[in-house]
Structure formats: C-alpha cells, structure tokens
DRENTORLUM-199335 format. One record per residue: x, y, z of N, C-alpha, C in turn; residue number from 0; residue in three letters. Coordinates in Angstrom, 1 decimal, decimal comma. Last residue first. Example, Ala and Ser with C-alpha at 12.3 -4.5 7.8 and 13.67 -1.06 7.14 Angstrom:
// DRENTORLUM-199335
<n.u 12,8 n.v -2,2 n.w 7,1 ca.u 13,7 ca.v -1,1 ca.w 7,1 c.u 12,9 c.v 0,0 c.w 7,9 n 1 res SER>
<n.u 13,2 n.v -5,7 n.w 7,8 ca.u 12,3 ca.v -4,5 ca.w 7,8 c.u 13,2 c.v -3,3 c.w 7,8 n 0 res ALA>
***
This chain:
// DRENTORLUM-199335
<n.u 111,3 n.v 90,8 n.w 77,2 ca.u 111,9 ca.v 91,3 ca.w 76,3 c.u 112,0 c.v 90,1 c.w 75,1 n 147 res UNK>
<n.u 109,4 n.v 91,8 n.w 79,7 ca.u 110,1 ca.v 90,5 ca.w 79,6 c.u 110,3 c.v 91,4 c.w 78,2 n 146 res UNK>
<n.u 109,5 n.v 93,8 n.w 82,9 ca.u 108,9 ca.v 94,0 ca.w 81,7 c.u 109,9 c.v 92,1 c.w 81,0 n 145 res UNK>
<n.u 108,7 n.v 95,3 n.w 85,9 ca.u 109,1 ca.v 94,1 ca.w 85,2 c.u 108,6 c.v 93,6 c.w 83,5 n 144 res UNK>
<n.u 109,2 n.v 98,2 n.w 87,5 ca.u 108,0 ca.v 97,2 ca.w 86,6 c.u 109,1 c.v 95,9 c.w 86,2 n 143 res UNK>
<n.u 110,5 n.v 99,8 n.w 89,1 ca.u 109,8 ca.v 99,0 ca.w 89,7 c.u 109,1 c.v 98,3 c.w 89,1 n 142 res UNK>
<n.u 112,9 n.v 100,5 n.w 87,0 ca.u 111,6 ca.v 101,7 ca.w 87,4 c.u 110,6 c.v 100,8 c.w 88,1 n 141 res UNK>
<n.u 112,9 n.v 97,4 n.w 85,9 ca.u 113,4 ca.v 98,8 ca.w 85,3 c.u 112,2 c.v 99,8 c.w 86,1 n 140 res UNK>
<n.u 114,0 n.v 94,8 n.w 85,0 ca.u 113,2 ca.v 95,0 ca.w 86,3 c.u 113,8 c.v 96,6 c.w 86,2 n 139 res UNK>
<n.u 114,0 n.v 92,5 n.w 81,8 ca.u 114,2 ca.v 93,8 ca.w 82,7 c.u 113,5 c.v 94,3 c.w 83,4 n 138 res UNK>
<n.u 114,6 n.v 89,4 n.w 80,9 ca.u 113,6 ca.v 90,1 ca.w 82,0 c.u 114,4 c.v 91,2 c.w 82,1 n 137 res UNK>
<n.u 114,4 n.v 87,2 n.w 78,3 ca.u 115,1 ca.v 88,4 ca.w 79,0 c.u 113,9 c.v 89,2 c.w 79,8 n 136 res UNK>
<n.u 114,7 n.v 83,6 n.w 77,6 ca.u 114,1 ca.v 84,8 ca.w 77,9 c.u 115,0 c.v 85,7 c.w 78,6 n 135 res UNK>
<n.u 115,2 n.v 81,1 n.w 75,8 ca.u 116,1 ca.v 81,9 ca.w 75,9 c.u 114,5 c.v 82,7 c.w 76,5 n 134 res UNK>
<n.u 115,7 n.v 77,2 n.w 75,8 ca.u 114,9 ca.v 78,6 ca.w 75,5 c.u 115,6 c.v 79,9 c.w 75,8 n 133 res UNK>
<n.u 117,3 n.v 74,9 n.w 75,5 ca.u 118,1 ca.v 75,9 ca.w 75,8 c.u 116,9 c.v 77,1 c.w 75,2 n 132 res UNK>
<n.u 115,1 n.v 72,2 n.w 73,6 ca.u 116,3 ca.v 72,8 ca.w 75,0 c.u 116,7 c.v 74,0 c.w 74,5 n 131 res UNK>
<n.u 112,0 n.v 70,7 n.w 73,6 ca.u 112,8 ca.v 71,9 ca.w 73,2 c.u 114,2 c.v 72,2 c.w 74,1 n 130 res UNK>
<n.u 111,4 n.v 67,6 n.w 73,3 ca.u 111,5 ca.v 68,8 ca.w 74,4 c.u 112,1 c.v 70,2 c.w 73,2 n 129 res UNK>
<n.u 110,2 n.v 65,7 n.w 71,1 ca.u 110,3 ca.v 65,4 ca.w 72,6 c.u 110,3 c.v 66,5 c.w 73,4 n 128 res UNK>
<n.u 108,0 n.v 66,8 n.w 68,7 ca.u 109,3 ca.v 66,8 ca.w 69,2 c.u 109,1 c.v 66,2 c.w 70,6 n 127 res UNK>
<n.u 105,5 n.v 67,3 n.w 67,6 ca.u 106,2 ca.v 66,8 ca.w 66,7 c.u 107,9 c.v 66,4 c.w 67,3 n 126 res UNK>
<n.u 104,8 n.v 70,1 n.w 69,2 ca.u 104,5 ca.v 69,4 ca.w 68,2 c.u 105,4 c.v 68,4 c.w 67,2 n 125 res UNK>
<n.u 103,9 n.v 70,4 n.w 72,8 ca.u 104,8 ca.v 70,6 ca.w 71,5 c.u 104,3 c.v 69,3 c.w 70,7 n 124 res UNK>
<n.u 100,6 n.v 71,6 n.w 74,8 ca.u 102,1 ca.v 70,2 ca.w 74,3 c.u 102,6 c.v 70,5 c.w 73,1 n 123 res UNK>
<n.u 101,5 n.v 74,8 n.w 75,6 ca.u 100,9 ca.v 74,1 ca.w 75,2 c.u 101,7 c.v 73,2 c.w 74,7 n 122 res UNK>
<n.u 103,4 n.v 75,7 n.w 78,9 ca.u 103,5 ca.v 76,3 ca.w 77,4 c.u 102,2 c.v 74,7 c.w 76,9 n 121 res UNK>
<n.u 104,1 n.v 77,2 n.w 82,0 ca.u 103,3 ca.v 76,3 ca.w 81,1 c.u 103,0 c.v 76,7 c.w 79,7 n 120 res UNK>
<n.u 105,8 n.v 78,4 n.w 84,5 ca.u 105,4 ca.v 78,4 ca.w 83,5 c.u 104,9 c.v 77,4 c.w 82,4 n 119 res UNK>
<n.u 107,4 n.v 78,0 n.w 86,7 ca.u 105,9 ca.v 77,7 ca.w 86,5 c.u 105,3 c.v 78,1 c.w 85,5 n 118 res UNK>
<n.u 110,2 n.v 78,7 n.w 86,0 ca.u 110,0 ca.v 77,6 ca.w 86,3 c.u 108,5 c.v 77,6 c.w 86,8 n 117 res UNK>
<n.u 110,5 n.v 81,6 n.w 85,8 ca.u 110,0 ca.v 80,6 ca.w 84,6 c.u 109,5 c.v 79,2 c.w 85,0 n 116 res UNK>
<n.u 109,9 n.v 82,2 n.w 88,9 ca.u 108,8 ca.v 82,3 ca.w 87,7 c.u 108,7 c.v 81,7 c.w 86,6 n 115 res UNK>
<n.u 112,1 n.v 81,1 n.w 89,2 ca.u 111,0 ca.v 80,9 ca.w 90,2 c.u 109,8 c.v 81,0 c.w 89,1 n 114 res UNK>
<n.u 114,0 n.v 82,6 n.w 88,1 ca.u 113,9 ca.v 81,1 ca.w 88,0 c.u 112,8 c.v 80,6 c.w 88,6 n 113 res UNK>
<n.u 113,5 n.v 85,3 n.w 89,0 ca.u 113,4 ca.v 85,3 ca.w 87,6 c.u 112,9 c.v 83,7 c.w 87,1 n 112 res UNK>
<n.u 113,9 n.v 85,5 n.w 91,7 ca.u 112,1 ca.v 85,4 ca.w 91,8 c.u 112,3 c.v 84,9 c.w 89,7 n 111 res UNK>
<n.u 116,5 n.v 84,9 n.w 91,9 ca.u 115,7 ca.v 83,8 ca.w 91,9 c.u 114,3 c.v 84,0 c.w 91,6 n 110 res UNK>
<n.u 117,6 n.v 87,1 n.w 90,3 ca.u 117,7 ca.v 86,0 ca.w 89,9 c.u 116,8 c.v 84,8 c.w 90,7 n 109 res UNK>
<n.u 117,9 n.v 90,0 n.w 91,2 ca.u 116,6 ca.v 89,1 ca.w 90,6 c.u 116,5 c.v 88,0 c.w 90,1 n 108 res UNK>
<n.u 120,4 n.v 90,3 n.w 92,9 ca.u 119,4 ca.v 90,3 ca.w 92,9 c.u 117,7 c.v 90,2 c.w 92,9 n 107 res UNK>
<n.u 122,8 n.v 88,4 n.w 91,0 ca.u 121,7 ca.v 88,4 ca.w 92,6 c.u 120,4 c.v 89,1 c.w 92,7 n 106 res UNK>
<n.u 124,7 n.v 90,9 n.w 89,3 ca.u 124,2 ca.v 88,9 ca.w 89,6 c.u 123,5 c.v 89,3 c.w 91,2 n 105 res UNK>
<n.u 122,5 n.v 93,7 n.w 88,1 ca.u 123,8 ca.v 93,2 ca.w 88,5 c.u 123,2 c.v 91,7 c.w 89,0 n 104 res UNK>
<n.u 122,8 n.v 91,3 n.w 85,1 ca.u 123,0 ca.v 92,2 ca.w 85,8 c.u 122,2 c.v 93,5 c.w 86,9 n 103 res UNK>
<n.u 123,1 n.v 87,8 n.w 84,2 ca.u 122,2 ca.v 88,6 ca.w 84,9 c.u 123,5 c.v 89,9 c.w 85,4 n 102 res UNK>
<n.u 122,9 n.v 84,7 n.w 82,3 ca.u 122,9 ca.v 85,8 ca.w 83,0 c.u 122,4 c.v 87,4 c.w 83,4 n 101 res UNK>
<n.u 121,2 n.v 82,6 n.w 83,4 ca.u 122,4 ca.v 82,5 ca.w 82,4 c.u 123,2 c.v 83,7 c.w 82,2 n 100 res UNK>
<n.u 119,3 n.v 80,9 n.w 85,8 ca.u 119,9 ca.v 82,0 ca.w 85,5 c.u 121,3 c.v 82,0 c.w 84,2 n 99 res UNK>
<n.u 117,3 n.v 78,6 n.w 84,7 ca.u 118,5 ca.v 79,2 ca.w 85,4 c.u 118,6 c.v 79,9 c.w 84,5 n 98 res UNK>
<n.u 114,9 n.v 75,4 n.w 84,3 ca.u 115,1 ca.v 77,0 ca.w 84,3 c.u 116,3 c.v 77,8 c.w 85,0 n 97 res UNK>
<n.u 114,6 n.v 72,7 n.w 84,2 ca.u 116,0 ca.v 73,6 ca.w 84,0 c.u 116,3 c.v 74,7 c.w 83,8 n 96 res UNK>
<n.u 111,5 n.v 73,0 n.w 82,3 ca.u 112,5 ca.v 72,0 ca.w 83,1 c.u 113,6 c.v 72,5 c.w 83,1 n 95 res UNK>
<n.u 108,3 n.v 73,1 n.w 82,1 ca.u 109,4 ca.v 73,9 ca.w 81,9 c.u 110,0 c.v 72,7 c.w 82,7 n 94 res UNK>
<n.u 105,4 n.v 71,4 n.w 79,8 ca.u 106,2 ca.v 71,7 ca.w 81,1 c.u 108,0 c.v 72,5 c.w 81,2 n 93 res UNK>
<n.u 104,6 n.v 70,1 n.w 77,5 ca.u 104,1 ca.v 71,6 ca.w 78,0 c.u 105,4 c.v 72,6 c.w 79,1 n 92 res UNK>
<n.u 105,1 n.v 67,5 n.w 77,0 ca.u 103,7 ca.v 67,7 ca.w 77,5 c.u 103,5 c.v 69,3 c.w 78,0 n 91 res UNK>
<n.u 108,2 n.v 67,4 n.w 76,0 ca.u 106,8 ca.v 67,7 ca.w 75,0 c.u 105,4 c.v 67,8 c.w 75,9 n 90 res UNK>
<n.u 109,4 n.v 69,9 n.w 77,7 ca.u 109,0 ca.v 69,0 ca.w 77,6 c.u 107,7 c.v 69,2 c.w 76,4 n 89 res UNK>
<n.u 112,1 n.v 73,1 n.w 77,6 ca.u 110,5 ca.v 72,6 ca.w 77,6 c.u 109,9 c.v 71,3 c.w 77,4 n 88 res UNK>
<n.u 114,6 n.v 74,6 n.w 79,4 ca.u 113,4 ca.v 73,4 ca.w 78,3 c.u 112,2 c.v 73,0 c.w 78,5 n 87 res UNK>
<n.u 116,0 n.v 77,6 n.w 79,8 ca.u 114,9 ca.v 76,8 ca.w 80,3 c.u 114,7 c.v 75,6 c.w 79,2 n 86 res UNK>
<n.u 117,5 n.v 80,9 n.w 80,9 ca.u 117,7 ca.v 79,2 ca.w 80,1 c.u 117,0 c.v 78,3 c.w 80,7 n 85 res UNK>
<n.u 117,4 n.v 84,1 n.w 81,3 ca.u 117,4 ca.v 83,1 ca.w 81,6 c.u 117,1 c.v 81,9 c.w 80,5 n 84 res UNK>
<n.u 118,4 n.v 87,5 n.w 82,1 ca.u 118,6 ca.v 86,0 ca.w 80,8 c.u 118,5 c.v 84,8 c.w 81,8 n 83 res UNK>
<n.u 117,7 n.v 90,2 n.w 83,6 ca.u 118,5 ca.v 88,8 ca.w 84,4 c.u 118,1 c.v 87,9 c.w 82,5 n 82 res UNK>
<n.u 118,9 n.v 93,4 n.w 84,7 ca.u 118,2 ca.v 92,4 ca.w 83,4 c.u 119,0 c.v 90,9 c.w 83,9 n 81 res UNK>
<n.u 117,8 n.v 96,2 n.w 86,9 ca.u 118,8 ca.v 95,4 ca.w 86,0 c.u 117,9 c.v 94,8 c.w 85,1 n 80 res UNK>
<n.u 118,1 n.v 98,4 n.w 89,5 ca.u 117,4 ca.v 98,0 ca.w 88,2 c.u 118,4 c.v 96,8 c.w 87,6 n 79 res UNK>
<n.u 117,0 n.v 99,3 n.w 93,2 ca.u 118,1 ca.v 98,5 ca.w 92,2 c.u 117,3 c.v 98,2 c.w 91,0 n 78 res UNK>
<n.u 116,5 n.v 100,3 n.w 95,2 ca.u 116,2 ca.v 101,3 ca.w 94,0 c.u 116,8 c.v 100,1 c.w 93,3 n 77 res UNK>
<n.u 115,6 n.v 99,1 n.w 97,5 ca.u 117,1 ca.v 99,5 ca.w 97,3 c.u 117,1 c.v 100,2 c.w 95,9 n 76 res UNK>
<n.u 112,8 n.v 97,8 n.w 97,7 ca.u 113,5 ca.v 99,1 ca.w 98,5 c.u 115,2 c.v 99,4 c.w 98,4 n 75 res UNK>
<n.u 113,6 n.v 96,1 n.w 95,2 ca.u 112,2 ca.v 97,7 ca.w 95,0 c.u 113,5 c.v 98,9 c.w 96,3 n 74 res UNK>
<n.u 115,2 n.v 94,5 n.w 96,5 ca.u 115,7 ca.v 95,3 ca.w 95,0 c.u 115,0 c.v 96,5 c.w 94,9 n 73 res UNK>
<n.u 113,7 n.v 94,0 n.w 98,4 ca.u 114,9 ca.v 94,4 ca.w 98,7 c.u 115,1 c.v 94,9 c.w 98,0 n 72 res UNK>
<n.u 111,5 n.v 92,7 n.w 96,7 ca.u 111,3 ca.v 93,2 ca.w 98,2 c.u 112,3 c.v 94,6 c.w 97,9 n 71 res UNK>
<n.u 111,4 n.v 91,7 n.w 93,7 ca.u 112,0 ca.v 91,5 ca.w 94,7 c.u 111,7 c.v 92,8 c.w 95,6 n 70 res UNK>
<n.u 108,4 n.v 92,0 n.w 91,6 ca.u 110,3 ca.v 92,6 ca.w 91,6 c.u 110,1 c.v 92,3 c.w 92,9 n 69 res UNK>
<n.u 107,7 n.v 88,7 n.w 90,0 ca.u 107,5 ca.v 90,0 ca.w 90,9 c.u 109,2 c.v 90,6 c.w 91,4 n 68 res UNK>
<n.u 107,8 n.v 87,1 n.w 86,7 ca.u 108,4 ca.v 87,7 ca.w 88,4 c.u 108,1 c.v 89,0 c.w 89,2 n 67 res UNK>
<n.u 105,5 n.v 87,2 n.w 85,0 ca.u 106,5 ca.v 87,7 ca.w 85,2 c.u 106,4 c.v 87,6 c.w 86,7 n 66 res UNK>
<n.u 103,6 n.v 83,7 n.w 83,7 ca.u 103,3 ca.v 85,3 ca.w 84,8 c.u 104,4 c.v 85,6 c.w 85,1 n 65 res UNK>
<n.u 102,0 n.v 82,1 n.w 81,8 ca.u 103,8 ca.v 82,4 ca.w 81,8 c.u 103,8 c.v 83,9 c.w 82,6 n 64 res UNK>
<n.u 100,3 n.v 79,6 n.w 80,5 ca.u 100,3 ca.v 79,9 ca.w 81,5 c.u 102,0 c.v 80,4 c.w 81,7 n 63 res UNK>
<n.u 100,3 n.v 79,0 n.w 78,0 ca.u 99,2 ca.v 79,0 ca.w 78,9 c.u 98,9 c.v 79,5 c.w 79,8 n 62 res UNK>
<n.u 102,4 n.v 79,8 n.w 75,3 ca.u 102,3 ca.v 80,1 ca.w 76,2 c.u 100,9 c.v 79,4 c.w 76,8 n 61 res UNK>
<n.u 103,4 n.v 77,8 n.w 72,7 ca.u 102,3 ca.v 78,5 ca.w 72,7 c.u 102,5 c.v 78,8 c.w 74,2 n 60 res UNK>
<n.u 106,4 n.v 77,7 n.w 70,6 ca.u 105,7 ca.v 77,5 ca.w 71,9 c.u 104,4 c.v 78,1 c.w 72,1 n 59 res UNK>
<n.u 106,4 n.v 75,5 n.w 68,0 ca.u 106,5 ca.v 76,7 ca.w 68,2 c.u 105,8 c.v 76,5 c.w 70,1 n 58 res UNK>
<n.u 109,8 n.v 73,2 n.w 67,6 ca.u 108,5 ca.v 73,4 ca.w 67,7 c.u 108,3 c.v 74,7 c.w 67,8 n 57 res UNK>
<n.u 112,2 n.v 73,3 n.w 66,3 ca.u 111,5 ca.v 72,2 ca.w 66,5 c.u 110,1 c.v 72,2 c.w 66,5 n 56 res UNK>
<n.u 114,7 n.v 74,7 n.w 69,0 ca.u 114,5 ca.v 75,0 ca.w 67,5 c.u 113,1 c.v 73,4 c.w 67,5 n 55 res UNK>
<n.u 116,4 n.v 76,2 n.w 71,2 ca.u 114,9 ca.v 75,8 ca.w 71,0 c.u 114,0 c.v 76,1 c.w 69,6 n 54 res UNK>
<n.u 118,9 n.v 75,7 n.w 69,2 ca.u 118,6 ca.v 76,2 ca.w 70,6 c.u 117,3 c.v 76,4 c.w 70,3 n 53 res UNK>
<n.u 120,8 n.v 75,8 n.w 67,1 ca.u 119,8 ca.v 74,6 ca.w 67,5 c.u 119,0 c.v 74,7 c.w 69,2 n 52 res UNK>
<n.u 122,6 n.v 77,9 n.w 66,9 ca.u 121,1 ca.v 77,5 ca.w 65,6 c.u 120,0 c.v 76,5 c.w 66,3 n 51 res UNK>
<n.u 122,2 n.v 79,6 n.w 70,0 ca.u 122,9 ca.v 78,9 ca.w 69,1 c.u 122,2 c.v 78,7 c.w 68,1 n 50 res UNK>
<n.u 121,5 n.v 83,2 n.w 71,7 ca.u 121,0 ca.v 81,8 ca.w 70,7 c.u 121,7 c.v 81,1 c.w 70,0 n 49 res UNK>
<n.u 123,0 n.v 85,0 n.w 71,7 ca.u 122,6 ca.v 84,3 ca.w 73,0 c.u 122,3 c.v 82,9 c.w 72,5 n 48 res UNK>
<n.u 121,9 n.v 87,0 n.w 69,4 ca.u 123,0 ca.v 86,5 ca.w 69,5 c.u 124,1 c.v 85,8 c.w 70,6 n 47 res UNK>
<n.u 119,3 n.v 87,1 n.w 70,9 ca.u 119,3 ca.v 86,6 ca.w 69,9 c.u 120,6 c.v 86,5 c.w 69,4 n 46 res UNK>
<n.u 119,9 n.v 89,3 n.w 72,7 ca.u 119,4 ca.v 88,1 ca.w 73,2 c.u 119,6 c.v 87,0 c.w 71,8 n 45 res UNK>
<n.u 122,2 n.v 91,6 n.w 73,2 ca.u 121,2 ca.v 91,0 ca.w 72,2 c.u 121,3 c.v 89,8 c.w 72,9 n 44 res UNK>
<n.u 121,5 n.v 93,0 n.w 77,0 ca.u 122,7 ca.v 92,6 ca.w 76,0 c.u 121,3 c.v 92,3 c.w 74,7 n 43 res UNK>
<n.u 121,1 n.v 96,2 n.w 78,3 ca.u 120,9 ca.v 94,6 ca.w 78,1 c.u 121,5 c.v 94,2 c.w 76,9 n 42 res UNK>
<n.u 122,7 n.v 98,2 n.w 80,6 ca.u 122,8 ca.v 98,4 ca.w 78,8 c.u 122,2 c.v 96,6 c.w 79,2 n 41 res UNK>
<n.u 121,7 n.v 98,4 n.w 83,6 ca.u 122,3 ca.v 98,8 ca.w 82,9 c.u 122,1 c.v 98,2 c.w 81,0 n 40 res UNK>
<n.u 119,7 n.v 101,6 n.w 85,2 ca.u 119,8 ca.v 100,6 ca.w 84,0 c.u 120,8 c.v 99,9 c.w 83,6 n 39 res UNK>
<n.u 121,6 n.v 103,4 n.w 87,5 ca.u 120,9 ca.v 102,6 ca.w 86,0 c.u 120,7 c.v 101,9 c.w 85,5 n 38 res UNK>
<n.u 120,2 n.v 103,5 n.w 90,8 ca.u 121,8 ca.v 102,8 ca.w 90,0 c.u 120,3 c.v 103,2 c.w 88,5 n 37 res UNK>
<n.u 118,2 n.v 103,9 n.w 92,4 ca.u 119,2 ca.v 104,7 ca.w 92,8 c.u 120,5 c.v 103,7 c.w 91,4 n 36 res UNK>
<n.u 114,5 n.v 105,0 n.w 91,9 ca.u 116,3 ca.v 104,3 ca.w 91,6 c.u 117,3 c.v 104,9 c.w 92,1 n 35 res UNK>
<n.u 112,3 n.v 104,2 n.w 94,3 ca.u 113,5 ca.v 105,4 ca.w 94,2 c.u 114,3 c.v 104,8 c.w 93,3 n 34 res UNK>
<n.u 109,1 n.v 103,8 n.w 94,3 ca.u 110,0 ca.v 103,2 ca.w 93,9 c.u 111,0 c.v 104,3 c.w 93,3 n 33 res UNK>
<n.u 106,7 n.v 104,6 n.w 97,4 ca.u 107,4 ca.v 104,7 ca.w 95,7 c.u 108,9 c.v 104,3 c.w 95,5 n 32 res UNK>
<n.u 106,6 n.v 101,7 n.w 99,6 ca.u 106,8 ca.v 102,9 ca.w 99,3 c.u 107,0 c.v 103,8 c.w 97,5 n 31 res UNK>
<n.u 104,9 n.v 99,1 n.w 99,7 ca.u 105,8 ca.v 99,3 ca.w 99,3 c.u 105,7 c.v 100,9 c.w 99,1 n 30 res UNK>
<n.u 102,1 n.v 98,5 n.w 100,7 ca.u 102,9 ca.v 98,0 ca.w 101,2 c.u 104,4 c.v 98,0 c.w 101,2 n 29 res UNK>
<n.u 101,0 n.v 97,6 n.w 97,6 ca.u 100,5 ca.v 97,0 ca.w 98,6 c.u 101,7 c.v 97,3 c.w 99,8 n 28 res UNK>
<n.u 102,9 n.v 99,1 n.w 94,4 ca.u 102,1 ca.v 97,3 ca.w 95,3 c.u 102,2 c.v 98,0 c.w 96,9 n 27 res UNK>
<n.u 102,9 n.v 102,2 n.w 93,7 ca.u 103,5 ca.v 101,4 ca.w 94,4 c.u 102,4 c.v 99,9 c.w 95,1 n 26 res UNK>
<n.u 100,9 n.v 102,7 n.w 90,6 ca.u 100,9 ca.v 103,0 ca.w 92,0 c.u 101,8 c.v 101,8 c.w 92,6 n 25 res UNK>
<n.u 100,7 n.v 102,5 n.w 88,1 ca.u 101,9 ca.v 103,3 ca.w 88,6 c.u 101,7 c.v 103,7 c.w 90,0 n 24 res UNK>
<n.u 96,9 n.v 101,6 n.w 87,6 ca.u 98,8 ca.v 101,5 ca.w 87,3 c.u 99,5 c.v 102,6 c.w 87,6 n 23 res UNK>
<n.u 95,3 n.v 99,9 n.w 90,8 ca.u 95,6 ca.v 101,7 ca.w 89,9 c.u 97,0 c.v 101,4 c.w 89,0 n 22 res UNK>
<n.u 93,6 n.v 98,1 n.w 92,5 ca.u 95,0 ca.v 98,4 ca.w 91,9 c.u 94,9 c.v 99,5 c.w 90,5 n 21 res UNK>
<n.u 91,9 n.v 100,3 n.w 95,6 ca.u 91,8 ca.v 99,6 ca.w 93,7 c.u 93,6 c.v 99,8 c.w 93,0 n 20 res UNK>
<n.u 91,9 n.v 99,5 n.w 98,8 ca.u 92,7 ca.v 99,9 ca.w 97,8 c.u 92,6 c.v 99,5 c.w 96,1 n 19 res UNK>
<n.u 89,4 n.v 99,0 n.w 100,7 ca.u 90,1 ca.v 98,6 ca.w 100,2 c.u 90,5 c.v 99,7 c.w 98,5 n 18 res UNK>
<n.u 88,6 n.v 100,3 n.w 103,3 ca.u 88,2 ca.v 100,4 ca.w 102,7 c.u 89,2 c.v 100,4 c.w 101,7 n 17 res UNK>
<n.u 89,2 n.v 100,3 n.w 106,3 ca.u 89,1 ca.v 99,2 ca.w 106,3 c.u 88,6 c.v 99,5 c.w 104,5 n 16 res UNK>
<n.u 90,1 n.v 103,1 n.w 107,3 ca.u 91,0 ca.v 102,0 ca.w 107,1 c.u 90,7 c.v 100,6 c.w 106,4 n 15 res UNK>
<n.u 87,5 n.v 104,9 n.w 107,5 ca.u 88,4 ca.v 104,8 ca.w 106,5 c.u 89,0 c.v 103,6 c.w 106,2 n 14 res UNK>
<n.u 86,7 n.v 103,8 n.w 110,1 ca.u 85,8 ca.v 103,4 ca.w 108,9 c.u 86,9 c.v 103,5 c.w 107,4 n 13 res UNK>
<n.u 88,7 n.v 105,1 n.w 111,6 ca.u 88,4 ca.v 103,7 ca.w 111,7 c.u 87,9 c.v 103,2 c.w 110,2 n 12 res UNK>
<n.u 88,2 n.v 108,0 n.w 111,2 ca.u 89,3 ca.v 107,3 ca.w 110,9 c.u 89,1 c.v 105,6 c.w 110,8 n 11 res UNK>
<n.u 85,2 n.v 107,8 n.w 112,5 ca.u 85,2 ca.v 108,0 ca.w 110,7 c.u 86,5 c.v 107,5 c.w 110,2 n 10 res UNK>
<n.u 85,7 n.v 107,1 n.w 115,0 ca.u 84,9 ca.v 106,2 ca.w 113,6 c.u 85,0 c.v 106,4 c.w 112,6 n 9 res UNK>
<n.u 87,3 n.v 109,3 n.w 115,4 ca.u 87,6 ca.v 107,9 ca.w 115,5 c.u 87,2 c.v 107,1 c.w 114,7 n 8 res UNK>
<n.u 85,1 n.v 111,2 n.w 115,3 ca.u 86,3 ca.v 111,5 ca.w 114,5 c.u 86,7 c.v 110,1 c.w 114,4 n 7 res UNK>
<n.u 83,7 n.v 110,6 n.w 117,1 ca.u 83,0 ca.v 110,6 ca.w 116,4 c.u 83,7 c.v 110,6 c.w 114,9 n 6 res UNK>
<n.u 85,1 n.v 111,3 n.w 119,3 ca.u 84,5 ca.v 109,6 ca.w 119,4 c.u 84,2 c.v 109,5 c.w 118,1 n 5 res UNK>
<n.u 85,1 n.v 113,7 n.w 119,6 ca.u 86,6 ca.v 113,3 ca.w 119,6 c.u 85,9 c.v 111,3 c.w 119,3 n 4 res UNK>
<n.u 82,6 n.v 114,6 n.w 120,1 ca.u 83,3 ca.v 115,1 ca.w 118,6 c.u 84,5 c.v 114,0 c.w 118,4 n 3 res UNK>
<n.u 82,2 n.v 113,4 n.w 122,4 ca.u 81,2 ca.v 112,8 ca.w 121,2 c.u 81,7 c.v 113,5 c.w 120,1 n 2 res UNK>
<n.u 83,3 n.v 115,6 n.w 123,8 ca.u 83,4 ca.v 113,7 ca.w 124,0 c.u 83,5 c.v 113,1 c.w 122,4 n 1 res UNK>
<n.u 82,4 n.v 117,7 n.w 123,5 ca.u 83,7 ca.v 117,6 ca.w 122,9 c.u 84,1 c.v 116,1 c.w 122,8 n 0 res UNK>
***
C-alpha cells in the first residue's frame, strides 16, 4: 500500500512539471477564465478624432508595435472598455508623447495602453521631421486586446 501511495506521488509530481502549450482562448498563465461583468461600452469614430493635419506627411511602417497586455485587475474584475491614444513619431522611427486621450471606463487600461505605445517602433519617416498627434484605438473586450 506503501509503494501504491509513493508511486501515485511521482506520477502527480511528474505531471506538474510538464509545461503548458499556449492554446488560443485559453486563460494566460495563472489567470482564471475571463468573467465580464460590465459591457462593452459603444467606441467612439476614431477618424472624426483626427484633425486634417494630424499625422499627416509621411506613411508609418510599423517594426516593432506589440498590444498591451490586459491588466491583472481589469481580467480579474471582468472589466471591458476602449482606451484612444495620442502619440508622435520622430523622423528616426521613435514614439514620443504617448497618452491617454481617451478612455472608457478612465483607469483601468490606460497605463499598460501608454506603456505599450510608447515602445513601439515605426521605420524612419520620409521626408519629415516627426509626425504629431497619431491616433490609435485599443479595445480590451472578453480578455483579448484587439487595436482598431
């Protein structure tokens, strides 16, 4: 009975250490499934956000532009929304001034949203010094993060 109860051990043991394949629609590492508890709410037009001269000049090439991870707190609180954010871009590529412009509901996603544009890397612009006032829309909807 020793050696059944010893034997069981190892096998639970051996299980644990046998790593996890990321799978899509499975909860990240450590996070329960994702409960909403509020809606969505309505995102605004982004493009009537835009003035005429608002990152007008050049075209952006992305290199490097990875979405925010959804927040901890937001996941375990069911919370959904859409944060707009305002950013420039230098002619060597580089983001500058990334912020929140706005966002529902406010808090939540707003820093992992600034956090993220702000490492973002676009290819050197052409023919201009910077780009100002970019425009992006993040919805954190059903524990994904989708950009718009």
């Amino acid at each position: 009975m020793r050696s059944l109860v010893v034997c069981f051990c190892l096998v639970l043991t051996a299980c644990g250490g046998v790593p996890m394949p990321d799978l899509p629609g499975l909860a990240p590492p450590g996070r329960g499934p994702f409960i909403p508890r509020d809606q969505l709410p309505v995102p605004p037009n982004v493009e009537r956000m835009m003035g005429p001269e608002d990152c007008r000049g050049s075209t952006l090439a992305a290199v490097s532009a990875a979405l925010p991870d959804y927040p901890a707190r937001a996941w375990a609180r069911g919370r959904q929304g859409w944060v707009v954010v305002r950013f420039h871009v230098y002619a060597d590529g580089s983001v500058h001034r990334a912020r929140v412009h706005r966002a529902v509901p406010d808090g939540p996603f707003n820093r992992a949203t600034e956090r993220a544009v702000s490492n973002w890397e676009f290819a050197p612009l052409d023919g201009v010094d910077s780009l100002e006032n970019c425009v992006v829309m993040f919805e954190f909807r059903a524990g994904e993060v989708h950009i718009r």
